[in-house]
N, CA, C and O atoms as a CHARMM CRD file, in Angstrom:
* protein
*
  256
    1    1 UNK  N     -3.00000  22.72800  -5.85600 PROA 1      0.00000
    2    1 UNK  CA    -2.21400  21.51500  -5.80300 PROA 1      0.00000
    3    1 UNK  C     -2.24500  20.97700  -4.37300 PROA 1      0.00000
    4    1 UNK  O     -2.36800  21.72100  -3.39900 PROA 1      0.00000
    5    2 UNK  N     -2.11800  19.56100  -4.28700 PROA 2      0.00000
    6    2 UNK  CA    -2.21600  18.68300  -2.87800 PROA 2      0.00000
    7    2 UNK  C     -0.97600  17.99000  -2.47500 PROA 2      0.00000
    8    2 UNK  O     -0.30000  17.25400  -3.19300 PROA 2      0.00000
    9    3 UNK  N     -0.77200  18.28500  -1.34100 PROA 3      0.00000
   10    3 UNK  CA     0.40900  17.63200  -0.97800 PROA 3      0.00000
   11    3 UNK  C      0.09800  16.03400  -0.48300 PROA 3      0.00000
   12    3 UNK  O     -0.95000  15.53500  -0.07300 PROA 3      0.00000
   13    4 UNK  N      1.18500  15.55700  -0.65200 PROA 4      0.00000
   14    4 UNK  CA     0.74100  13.90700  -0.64300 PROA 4      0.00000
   15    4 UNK  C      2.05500  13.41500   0.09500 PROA 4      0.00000
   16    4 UNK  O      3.13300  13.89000  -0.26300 PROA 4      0.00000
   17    5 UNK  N      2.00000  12.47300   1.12000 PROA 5      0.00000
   18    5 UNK  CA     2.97000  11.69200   1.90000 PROA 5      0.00000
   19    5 UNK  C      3.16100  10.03700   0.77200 PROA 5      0.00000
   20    5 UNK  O      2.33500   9.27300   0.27300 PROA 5      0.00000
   21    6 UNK  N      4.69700  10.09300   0.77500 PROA 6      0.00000
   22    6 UNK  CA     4.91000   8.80300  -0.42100 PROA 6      0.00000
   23    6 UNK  C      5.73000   7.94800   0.57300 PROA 6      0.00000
   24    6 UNK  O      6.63100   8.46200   1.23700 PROA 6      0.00000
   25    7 UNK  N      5.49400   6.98100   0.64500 PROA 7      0.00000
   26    7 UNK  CA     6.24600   6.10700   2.27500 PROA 7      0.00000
   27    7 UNK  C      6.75600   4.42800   1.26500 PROA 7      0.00000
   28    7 UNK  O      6.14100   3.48900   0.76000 PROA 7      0.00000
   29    8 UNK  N      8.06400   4.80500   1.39600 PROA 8      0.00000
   30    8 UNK  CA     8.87400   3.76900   0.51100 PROA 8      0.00000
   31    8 UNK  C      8.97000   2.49700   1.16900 PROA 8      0.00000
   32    8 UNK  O      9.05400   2.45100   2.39600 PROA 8      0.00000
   33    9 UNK  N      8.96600   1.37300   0.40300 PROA 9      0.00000
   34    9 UNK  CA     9.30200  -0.31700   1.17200 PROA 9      0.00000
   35    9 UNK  C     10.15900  -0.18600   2.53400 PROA 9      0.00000
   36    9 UNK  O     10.02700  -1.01100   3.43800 PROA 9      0.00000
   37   10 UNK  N     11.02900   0.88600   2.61800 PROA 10     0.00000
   38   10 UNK  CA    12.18000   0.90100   3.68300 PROA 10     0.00000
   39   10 UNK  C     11.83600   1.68100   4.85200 PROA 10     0.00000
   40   10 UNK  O     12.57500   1.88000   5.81600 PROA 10     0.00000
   41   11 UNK  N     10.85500   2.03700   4.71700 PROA 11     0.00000
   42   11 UNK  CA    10.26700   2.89700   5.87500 PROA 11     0.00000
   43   11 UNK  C     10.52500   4.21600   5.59200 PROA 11     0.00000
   44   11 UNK  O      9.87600   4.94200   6.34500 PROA 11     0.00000
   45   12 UNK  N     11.23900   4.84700   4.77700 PROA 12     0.00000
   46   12 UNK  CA    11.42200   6.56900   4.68500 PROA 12     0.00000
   47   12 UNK  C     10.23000   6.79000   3.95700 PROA 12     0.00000
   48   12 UNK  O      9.66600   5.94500   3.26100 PROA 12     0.00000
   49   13 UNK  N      9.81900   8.11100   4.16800 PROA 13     0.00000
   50   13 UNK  CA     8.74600   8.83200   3.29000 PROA 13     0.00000
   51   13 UNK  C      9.32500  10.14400   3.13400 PROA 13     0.00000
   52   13 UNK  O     10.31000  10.61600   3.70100 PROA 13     0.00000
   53   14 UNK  N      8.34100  10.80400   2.03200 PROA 14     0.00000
   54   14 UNK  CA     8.67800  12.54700   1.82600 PROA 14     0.00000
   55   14 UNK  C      7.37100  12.60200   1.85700 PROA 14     0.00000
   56   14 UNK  O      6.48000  11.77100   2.03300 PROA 14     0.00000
   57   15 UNK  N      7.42200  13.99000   1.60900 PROA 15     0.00000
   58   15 UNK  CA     6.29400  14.75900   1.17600 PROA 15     0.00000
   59   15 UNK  C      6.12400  15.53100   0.01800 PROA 15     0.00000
   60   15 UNK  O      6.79600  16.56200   0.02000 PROA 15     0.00000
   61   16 UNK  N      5.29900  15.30700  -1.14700 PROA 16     0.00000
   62   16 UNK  CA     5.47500  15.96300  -2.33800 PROA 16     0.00000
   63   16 UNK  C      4.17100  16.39600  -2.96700 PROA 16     0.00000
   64   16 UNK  O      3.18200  15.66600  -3.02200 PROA 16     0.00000
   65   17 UNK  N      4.22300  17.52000  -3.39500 PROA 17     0.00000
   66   17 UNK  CA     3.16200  18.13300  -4.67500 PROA 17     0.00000
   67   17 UNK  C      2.55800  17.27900  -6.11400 PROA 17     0.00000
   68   17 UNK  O      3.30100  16.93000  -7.03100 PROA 17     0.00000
   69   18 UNK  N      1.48600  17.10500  -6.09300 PROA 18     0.00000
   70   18 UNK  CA     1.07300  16.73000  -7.41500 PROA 18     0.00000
   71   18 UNK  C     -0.60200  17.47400  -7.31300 PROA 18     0.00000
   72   18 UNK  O     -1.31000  17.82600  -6.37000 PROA 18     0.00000
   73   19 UNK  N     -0.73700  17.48000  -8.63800 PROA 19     0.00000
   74   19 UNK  CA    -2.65300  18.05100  -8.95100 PROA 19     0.00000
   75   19 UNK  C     -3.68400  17.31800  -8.79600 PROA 19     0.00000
   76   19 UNK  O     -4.89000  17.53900  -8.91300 PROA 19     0.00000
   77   20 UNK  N     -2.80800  16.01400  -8.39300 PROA 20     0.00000
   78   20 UNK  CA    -4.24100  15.15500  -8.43600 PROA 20     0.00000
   79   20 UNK  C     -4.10100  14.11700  -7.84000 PROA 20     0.00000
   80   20 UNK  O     -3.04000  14.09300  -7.21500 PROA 20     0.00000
   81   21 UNK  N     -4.88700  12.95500  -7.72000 PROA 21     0.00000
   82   21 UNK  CA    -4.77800  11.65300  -7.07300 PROA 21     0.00000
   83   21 UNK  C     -3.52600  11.00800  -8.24200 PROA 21     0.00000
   84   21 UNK  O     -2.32000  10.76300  -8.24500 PROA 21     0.00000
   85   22 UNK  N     -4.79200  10.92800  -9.24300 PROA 22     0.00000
   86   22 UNK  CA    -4.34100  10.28000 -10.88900 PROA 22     0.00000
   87   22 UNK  C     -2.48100  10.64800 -10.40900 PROA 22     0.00000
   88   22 UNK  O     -1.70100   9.96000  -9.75100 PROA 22     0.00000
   89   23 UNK  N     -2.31400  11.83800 -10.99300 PROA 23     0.00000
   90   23 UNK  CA    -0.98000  12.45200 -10.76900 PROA 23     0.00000
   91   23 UNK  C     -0.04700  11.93400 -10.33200 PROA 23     0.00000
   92   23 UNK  O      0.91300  11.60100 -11.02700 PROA 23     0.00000
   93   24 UNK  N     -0.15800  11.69600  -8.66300 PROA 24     0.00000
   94   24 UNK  CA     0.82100  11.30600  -7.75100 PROA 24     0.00000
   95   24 UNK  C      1.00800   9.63300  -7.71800 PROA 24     0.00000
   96   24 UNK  O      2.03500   9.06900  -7.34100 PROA 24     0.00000
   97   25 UNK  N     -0.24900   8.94700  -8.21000 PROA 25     0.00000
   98   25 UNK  CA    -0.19200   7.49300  -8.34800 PROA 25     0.00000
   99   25 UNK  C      0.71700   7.52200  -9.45500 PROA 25     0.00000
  100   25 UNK  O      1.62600   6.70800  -9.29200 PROA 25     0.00000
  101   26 UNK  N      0.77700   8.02700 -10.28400 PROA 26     0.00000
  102   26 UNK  CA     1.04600   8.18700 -11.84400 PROA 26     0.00000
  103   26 UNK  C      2.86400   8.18200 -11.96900 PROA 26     0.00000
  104   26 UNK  O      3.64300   7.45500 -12.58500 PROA 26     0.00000
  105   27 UNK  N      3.03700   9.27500 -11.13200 PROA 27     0.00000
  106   27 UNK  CA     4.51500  10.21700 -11.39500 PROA 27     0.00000
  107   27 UNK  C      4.92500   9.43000 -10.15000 PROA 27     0.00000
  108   27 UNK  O      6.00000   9.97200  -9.89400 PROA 27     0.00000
  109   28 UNK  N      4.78400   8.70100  -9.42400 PROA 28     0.00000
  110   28 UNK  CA     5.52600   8.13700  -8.32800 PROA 28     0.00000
  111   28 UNK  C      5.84600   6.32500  -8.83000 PROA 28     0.00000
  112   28 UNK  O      6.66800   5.54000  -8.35700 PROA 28     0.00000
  113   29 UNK  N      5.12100   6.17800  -9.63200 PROA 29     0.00000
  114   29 UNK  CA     5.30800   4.57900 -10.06000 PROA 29     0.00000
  115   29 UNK  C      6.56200   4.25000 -11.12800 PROA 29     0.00000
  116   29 UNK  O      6.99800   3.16600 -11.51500 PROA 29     0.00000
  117   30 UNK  N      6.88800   5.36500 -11.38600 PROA 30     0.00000
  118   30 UNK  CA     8.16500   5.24300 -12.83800 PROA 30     0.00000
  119   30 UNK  C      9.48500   4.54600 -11.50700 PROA 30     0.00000
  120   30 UNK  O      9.69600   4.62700 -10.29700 PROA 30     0.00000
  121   31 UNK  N     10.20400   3.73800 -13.00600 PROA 31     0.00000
  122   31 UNK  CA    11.22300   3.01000 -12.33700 PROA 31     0.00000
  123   31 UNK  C     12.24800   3.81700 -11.04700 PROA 31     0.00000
  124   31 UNK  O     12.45900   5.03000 -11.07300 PROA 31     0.00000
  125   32 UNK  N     12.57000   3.28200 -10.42200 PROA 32     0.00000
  126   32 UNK  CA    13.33000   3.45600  -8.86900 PROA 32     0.00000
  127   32 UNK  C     14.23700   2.52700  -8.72500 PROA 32     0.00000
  128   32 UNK  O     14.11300   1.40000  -9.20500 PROA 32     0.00000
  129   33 UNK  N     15.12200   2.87400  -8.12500 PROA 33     0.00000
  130   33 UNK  CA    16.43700   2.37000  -7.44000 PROA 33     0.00000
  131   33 UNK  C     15.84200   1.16700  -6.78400 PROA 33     0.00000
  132   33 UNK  O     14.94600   1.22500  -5.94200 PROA 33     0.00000
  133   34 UNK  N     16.46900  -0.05900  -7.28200 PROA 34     0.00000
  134   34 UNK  CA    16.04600  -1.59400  -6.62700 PROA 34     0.00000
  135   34 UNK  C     15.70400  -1.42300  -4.86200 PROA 34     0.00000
  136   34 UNK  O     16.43600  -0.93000  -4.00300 PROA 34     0.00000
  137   35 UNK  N     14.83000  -1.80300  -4.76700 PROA 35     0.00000
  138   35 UNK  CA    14.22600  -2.13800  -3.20800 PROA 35     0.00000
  139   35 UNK  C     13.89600  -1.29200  -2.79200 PROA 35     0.00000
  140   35 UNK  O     13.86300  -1.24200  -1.56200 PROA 35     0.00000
  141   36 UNK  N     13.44600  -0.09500  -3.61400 PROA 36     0.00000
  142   36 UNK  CA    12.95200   1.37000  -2.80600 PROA 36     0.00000
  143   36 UNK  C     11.46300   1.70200  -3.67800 PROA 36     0.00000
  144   36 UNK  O     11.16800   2.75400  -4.24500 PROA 36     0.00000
  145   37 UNK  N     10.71000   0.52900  -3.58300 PROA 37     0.00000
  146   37 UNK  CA     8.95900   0.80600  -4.60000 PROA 37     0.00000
  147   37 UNK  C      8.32600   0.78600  -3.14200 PROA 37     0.00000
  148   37 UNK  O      8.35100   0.18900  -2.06600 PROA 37     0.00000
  149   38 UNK  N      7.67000   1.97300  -3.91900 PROA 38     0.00000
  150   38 UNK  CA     6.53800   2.37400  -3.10800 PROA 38     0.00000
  151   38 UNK  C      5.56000   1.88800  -2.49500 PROA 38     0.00000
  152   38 UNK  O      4.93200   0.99800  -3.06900 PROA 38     0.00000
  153   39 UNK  N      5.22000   2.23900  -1.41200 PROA 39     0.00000
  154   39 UNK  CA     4.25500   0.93500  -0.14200 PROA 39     0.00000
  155   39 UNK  C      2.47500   1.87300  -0.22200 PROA 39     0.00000
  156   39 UNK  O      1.32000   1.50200  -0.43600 PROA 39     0.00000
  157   40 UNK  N      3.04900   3.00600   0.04100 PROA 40     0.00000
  158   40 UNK  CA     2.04700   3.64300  -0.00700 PROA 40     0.00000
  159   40 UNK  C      2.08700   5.48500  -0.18000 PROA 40     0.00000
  160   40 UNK  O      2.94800   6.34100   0.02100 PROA 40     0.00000
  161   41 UNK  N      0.72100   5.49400  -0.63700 PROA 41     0.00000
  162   41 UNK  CA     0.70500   7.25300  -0.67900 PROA 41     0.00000
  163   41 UNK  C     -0.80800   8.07100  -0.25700 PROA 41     0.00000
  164   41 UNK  O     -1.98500   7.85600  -0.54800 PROA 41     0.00000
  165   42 UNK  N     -0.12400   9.07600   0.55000 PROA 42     0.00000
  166   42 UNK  CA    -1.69400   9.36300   1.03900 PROA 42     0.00000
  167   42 UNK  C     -1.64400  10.83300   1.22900 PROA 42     0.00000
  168   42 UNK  O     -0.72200  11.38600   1.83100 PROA 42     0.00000
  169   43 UNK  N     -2.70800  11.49000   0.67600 PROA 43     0.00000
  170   43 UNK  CA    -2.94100  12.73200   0.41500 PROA 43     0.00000
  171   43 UNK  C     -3.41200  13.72100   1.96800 PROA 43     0.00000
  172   43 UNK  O     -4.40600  13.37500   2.60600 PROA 43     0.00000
  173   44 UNK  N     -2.57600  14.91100   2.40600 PROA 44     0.00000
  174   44 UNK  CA    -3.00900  15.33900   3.49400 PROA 44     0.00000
  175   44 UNK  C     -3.90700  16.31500   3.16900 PROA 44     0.00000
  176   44 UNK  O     -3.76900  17.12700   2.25400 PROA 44     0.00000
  177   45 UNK  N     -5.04300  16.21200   4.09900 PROA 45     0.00000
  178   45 UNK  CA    -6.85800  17.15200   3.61400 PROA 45     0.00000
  179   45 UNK  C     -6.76600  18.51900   4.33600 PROA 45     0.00000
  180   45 UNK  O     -6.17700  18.90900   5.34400 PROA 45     0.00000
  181   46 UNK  N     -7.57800  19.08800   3.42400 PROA 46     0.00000
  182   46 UNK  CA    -7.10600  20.89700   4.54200 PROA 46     0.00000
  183   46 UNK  C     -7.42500  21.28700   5.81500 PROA 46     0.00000
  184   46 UNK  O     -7.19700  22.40700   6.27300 PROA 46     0.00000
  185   47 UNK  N     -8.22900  19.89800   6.70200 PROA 47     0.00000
  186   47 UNK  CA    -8.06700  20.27200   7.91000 PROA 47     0.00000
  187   47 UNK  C     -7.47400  19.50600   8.81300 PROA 47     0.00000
  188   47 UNK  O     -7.67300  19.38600  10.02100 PROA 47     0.00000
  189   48 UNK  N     -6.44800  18.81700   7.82700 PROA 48     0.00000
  190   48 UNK  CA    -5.38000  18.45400   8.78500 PROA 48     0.00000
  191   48 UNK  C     -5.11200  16.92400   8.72000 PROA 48     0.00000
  192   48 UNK  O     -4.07200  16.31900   8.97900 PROA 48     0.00000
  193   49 UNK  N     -6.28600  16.46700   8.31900 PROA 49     0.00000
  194   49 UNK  CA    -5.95200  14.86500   7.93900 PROA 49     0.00000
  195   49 UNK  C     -5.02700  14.35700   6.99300 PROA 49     0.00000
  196   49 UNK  O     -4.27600  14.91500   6.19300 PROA 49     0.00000
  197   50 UNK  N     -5.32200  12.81900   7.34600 PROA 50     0.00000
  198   50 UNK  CA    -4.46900  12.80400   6.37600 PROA 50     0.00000
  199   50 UNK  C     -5.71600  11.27000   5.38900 PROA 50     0.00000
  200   50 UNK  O     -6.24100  10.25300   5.84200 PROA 50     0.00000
  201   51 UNK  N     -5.70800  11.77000   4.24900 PROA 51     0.00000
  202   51 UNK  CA    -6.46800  10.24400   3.43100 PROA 51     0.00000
  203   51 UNK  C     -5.51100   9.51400   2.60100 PROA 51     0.00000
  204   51 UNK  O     -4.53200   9.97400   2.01400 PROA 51     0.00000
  205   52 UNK  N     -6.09800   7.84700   2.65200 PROA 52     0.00000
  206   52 UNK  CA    -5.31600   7.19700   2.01700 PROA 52     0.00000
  207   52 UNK  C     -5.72100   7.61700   0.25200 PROA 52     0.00000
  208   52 UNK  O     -6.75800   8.17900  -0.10200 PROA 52     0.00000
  209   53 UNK  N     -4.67300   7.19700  -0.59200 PROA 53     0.00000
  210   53 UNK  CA    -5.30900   7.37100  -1.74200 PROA 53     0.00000
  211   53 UNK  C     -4.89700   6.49200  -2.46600 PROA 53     0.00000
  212   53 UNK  O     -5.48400   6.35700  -3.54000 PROA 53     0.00000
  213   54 UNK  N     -3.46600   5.35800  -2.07100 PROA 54     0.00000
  214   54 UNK  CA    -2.94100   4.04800  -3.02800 PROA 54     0.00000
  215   54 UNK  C     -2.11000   3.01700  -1.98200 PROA 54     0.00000
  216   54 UNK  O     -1.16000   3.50000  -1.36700 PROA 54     0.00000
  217   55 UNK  N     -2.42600   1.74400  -1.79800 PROA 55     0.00000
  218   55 UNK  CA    -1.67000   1.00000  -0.92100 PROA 55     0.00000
  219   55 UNK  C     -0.85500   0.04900  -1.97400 PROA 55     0.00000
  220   55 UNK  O     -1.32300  -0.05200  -3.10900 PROA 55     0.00000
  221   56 UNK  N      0.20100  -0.56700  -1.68100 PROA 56     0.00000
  222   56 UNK  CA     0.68200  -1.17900  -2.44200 PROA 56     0.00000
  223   56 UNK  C     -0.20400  -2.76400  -1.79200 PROA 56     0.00000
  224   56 UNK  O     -0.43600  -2.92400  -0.59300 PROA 56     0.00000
  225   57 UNK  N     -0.61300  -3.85800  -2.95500 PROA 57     0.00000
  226   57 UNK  CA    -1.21100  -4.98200  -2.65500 PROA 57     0.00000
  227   57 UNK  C     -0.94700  -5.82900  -1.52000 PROA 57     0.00000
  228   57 UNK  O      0.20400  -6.19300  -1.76100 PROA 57     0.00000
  229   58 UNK  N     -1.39200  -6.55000  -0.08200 PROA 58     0.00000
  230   58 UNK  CA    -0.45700  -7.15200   0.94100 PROA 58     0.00000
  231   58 UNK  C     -0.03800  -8.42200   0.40400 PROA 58     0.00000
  232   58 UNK  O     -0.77400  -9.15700  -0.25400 PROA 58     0.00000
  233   59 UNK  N      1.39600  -8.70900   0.75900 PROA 59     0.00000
  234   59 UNK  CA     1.76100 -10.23300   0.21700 PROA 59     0.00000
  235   59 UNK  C      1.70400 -11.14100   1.26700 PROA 59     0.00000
  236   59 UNK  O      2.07000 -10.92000   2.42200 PROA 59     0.00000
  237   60 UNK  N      1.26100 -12.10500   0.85600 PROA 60     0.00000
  238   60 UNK  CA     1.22900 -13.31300   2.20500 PROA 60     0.00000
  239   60 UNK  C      2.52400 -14.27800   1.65100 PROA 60     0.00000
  240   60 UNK  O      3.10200 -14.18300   0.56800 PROA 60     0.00000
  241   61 UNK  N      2.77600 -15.21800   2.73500 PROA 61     0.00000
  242   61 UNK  CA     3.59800 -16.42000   2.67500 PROA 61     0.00000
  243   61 UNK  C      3.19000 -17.30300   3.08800 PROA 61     0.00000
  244   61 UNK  O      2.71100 -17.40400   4.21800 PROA 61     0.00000
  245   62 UNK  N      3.30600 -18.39200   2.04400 PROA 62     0.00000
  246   62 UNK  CA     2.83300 -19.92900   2.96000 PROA 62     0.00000
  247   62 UNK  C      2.97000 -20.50700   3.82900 PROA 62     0.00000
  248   62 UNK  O      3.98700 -21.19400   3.93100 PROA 62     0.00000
  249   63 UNK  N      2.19300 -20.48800   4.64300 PROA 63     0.00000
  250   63 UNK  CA     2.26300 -21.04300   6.24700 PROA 63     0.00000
  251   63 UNK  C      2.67300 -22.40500   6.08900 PROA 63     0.00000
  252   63 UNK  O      2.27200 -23.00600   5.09200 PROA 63     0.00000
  253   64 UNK  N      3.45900 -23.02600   6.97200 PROA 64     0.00000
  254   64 UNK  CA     4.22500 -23.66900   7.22600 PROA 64     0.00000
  255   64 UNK  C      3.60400 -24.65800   7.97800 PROA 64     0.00000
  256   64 UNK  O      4.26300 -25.59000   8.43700 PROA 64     0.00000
């Protein structure tokens, strides 16, 4: 199993276990407490890195 960094809209992250990429994209997307969806998640590699593995889409605003 791979540990994976999950970094919420608000700036907090954890660190949590899943088996797979699939997995952690999977089991981290179910409904959440309003204003706390997920920005991003990225899997740490066994020598220490860290890889991305899901970004949430960037939103733009209409320039003015």
């Amino acid at each position: 199993m791979s540990r994976y960094k999950v970094t919420l809209r608000n700036g907090t992250s954890s660190d949590r276990t899943f088996e797979s990429d699939f997995q952690a994209v999977n089991e981290t997307h179910r409904p959440t407490e309003p204003g706390a969806g997920i920005v991003k998640i990225d899997r740490y590699e066994d020598g220490g890195g860290v890889a991305g593995v899901w970004a949430a889409p960037a939103t733009s605003r209409p320039s003015r």
